[in-house]
C-alpha positions in Angstrom: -173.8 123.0 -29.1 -174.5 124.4 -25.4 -175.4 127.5 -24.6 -175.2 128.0 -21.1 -172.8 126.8 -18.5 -172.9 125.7 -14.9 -169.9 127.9 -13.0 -169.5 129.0 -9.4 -169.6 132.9 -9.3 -168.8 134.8 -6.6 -171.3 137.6 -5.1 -170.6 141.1 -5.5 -173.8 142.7 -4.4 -177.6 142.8 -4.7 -180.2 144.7 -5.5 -183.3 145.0 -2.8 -183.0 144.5 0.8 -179.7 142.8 2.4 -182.5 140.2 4.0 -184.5 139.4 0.7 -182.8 140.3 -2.0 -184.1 140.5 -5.2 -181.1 139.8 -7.8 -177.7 138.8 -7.2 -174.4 140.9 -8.9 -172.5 138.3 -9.2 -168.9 138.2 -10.7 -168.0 135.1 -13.2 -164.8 133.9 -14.1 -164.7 136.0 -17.5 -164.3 139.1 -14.8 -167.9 141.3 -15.4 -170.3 141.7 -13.0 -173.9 140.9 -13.9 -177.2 141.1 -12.6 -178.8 137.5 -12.1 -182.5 136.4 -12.5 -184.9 136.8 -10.2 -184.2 134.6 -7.0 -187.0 132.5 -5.6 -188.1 133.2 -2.0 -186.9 130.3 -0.2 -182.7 131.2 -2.0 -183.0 134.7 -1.1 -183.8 134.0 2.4 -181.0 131.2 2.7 -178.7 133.7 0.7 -180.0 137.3 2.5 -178.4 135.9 5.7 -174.4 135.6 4.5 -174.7 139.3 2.9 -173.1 142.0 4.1 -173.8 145.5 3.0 -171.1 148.0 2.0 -172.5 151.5 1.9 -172.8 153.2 -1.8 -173.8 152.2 -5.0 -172.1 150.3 -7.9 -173.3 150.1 -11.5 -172.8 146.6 -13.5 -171.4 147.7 -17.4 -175.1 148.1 -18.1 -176.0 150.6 -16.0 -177.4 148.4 -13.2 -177.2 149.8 -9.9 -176.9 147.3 -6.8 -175.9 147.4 -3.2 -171.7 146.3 -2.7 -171.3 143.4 -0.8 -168.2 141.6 1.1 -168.1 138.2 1.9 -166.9 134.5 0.6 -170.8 133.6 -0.3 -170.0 131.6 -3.8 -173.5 130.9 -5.8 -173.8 127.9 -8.8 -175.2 129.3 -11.4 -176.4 128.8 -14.7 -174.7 130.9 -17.4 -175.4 131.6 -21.0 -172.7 132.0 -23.5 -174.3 133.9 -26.1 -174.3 137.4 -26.3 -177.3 138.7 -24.0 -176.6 136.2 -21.5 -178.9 134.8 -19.0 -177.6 134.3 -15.0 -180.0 131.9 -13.1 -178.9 131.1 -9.8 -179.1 127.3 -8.8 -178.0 127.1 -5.5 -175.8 128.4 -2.7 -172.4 126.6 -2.5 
């Protein structure tokens, strides 16, 4: 039985700077936004250059604020499919 899935998500925001950002709020096919892990230094730097800021704040259903961003920037990402699910981002598509 599998419990995570490789999907391409789109990007809905960050937390952190728009040049190194920490997380990614990214948006999966199921519809919810969610907070990713931790990026590495090398994607954030490849991935802080296609964001563009919105001004505000948005909250993911948990409560997790992050900066709005537009854009077409589509991540791969690894995706648990139990409950608490893990988001680790792979790679920039």
């Amino acid at each position: 039985m599998r419990h995570a899935d490789t999907v391409d998500v789109a990007v809905v925001g960050f937390p952190g700077t728009p040049r190194h950002p920490k997380t990614l709020a990214v948006r999966p096919p199921d519809g919810r936004v969610a907070l990713s892990q931790r990026l590495t230094t090398a994607l954030a730097s490849v991935v802080g250059l296609r964001l563009v800021p919105q001004a505000g704040r948005a909250f993911t259903k948990a409560s997790d604020s992050y900066t709005p961003a537009v854009g077409d920037v589509v991540m791969e990402v690894v995706a648990g499919t139990t409950r608490h699910a893990v988001v680790t981002v792979t790679r920039l598509r």
